[in-house]
Residue frames relative to the residue before (quaternion, step in Angstrom):
aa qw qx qy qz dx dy dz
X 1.0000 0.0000 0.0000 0.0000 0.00 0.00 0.00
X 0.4844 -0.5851 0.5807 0.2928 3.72 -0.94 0.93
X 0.5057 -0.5346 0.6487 0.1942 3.33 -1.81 1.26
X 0.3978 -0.6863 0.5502 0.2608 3.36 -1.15 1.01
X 0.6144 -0.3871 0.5091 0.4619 3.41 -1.75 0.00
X 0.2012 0.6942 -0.6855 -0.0876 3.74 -1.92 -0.21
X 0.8546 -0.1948 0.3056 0.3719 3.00 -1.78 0.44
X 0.8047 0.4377 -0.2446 0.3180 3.44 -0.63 -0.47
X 0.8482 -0.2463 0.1604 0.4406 3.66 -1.72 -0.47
X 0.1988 -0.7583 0.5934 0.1826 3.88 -0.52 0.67
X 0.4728 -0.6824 0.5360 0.1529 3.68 -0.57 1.26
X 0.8669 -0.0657 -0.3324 0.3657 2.54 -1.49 1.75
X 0.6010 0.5194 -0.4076 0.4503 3.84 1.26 0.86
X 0.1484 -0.8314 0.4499 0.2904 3.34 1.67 -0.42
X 0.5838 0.5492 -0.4937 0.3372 3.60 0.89 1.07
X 0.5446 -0.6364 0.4690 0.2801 3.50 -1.20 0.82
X 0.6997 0.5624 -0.2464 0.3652 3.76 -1.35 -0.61
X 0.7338 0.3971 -0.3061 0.4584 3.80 0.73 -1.00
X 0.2386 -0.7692 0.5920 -0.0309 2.68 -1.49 1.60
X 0.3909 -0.7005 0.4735 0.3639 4.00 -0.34 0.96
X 0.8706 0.1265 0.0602 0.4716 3.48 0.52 -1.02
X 0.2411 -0.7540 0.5847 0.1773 4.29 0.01 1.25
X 0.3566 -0.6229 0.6860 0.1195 3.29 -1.47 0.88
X 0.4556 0.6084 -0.5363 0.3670 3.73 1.49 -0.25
X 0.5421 -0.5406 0.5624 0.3123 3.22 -2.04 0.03
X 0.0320 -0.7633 0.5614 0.3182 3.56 -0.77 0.05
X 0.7195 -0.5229 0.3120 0.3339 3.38 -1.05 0.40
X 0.3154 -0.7002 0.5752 0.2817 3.79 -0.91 0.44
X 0.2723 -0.7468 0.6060 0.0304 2.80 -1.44 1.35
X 0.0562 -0.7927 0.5850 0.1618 3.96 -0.05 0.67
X 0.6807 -0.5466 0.4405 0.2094 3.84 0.46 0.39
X 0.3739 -0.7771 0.3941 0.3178 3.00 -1.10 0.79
X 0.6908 -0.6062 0.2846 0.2728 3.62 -1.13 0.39
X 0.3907 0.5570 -0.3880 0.6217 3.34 1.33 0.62
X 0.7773 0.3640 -0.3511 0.3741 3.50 0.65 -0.69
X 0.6425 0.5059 -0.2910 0.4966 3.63 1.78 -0.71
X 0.2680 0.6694 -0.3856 0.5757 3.53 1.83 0.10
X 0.8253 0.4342 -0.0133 0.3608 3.77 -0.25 -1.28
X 0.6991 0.3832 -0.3289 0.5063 3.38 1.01 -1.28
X 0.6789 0.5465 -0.3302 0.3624 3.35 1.71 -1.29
X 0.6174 0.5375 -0.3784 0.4322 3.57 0.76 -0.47
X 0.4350 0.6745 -0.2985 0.5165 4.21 1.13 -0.77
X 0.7652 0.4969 -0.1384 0.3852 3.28 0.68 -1.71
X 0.6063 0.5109 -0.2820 0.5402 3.23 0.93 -1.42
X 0.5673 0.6526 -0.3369 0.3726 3.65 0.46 -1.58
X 0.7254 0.3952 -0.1169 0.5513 3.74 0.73 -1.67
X 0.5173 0.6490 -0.3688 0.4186 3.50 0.90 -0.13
X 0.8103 0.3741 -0.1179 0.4354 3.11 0.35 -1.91
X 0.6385 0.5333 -0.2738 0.4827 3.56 1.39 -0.70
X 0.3899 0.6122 -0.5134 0.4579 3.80 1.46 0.03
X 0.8993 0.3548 -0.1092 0.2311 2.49 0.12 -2.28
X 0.3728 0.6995 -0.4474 0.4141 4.14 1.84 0.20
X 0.7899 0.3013 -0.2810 0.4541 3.75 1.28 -0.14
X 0.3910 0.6537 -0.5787 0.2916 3.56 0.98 -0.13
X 0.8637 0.2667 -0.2608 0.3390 3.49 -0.37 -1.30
X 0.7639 -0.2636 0.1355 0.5732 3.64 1.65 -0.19
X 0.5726 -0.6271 0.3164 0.4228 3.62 -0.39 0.46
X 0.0423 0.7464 -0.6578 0.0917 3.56 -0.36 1.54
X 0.2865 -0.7150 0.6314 0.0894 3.69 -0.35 1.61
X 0.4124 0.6688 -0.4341 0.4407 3.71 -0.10 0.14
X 0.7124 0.2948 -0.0503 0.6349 3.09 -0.18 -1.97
X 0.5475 0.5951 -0.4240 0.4078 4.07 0.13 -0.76
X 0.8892 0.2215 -0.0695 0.3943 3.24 0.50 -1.41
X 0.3202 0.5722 -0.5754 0.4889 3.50 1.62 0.74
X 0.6896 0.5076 -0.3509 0.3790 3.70 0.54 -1.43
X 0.6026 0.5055 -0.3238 0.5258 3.59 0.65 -0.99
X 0.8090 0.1952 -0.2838 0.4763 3.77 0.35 -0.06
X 0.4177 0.4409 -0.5586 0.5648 3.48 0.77 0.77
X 0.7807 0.1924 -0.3206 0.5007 3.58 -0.16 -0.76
X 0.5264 0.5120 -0.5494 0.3987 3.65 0.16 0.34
X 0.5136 0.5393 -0.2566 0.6161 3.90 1.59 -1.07
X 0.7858 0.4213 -0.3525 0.2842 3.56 0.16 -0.68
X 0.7596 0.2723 -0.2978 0.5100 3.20 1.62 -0.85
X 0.2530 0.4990 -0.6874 0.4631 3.68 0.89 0.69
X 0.8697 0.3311 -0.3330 0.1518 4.10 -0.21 -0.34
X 0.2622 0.6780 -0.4178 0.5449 2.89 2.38 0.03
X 0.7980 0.3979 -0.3227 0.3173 3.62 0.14 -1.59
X 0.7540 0.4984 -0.2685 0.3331 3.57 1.05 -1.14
X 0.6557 0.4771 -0.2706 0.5189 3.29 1.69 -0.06
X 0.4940 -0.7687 0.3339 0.2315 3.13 1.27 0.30
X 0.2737 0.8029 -0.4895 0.2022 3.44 1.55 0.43
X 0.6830 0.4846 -0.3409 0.4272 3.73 0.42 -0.70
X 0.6366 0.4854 -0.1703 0.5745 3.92 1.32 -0.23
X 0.5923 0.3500 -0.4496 0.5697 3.63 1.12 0.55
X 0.2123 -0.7314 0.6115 0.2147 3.38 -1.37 1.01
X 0.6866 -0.6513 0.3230 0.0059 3.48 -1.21 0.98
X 0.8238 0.3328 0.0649 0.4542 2.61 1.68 -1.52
């Protein structure tokens, strides 16, 4: 079994304080609402395009869904959600 990190001196840096792994919490981030705007609109998009093949292939309805989620990630991109770091 591997030796855990701890508190103390970190071999071969001869510095104190560094920890490999934090037992702290970090904080939840739920994003900004433009992005749950976007993912939710993607979603729907992938939705309606499922459901154009259950009862048989109805291209139409296929290609409403395919442009919703094509609308949804035009707003991911224009909000720049995929270019914000989180962490």
């Amino acid at each position: 079994m591997a030796e855990q990190a701890t508190v103390g001196i970190v071999e071969g840096t001869g510095t104190t304080g560094a920890v490999a792994h934090s037992a702290g919490h970090m904080p939840h981030n739920s994003g900004r609402p433009i992005s749950w705007v976007g993912t939710t609109v993607v979603i729907v998009g992938f939705i309606i395009g499922g459901i154009a093949f259950v009862p048989g292939p109805n291209w139409i309805v296929f290609w409403v869904g395919t442009a919703i989620a094509i609308v949804g990630c035009l707003i991911l991109l224009f909000s720049k959600a995929m270019h914000t770091d989180w962490y």
